[in-house]
N, C-alpha and C positions, 0 to 999 in steps of 0.2 A: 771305838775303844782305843786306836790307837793314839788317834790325837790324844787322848784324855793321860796317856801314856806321856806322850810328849811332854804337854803340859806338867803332868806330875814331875817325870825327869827335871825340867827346866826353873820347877822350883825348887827343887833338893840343889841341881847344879847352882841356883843363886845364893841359897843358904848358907852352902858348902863356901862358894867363895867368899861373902860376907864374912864369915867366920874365920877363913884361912886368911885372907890379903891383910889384917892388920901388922900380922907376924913377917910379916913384907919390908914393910916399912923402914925406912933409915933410920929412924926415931928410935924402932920397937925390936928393933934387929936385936938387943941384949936386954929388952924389958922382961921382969917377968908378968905372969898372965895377970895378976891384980894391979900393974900401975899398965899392960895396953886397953883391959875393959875398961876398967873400974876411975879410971884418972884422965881419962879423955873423949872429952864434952863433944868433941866433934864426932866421936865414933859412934856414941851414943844416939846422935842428933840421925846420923843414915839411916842408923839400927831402925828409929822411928820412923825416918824416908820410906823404907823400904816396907811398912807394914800395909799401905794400900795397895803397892805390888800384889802384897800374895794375897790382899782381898780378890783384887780384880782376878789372879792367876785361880782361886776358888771360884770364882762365878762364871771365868771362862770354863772352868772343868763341868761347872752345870749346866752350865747351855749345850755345853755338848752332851749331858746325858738327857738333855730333854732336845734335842735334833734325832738322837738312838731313838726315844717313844715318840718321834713323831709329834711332839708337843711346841714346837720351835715359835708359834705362832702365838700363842698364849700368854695374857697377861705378866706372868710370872718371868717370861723368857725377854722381856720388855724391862721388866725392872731390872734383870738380872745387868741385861745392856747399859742400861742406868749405871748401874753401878760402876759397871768399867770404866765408861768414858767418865764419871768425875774422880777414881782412882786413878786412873792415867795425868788428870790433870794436875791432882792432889801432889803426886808424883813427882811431877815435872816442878811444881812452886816448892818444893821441899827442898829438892835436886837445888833450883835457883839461889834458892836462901845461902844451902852449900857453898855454890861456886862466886855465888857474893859476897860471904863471910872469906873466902880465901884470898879474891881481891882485895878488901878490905885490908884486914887484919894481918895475915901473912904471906903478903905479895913481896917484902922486902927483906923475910928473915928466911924463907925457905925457896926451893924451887917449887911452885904451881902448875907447871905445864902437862904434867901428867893427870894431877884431880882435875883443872879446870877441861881437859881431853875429855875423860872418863865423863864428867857431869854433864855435858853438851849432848856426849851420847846418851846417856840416860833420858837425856831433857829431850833431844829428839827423835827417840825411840816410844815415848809414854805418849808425845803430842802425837805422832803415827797412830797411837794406838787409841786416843781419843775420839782423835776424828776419823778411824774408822768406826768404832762403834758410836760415834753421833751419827753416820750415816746408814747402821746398819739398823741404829732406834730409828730411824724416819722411816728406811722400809718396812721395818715388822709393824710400826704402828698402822702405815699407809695399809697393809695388806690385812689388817684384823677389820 
């Protein structure tokens, strides 16, 4: 339960920041709320980044209530592993698109170094989390 706790924490804290860091921004420092949502494509575009995050962050919270019954070995607990490692990867090519779109398009009118920082980690936190649960589906399958 407590992981499950974590887990939950760890999505509210990603939400939480999602929501708060726009109002961050150099751009958004004097926007009001309808031109930082509502008027930039880029924010949007994470917004959607971020939705197989908290698939995967759901499916991690069910494996761990199916490790509490004892059930960790089972079909379902297999898929569920499924799921994560192509959310994490999902992830990471979303994240990519990001931090290519910022090369691209706004490498010469703004400074970059901080999104393209931010997006690497991302990118190298989800690939962590792929390949671990590609290897945790090779066990659970080996062992059913």
């Amino acid at each position: 339960m407590f992981l499950q706790a974590v887990i939950l924490l760890l999505g509210v804290g990603v939400l939480v920041f999602l929501l708060w860091e726009p109002h961050l921004e150099g751009r958004n420092v004097k926007a009001t709320l309808f031109e930082i949502y509502f008027k930039d494509a880029m924010l949007a575009y994470i917004y959607l980044a971020f939705v197989p995050f908290f698939v995967a962050l759901y499916q991690g919270f069910k494996i761990l209530g199916y490790a509490r019954r004892d059930e960790i070995f089972l079909p379902h607990s297999v898929r569920a592993v499924h799921i994560i490692k192509y959310c994490g990867l999902t992830t990471a090519i979303f994240i990519l698109g990001a931090v290519a779109y910022l090369f691209i398009f706004i490498r010469d009118k703004d400074d970059i170094a901080g999104g393209v920082f931010m997006g690497g980690l991302v990118i190298l936190v989800s690939a962590i989390i792929a390949t671990a649960a590609a290897v945790f589906e090779r066990i659970l399958q080996k062992s059913r």
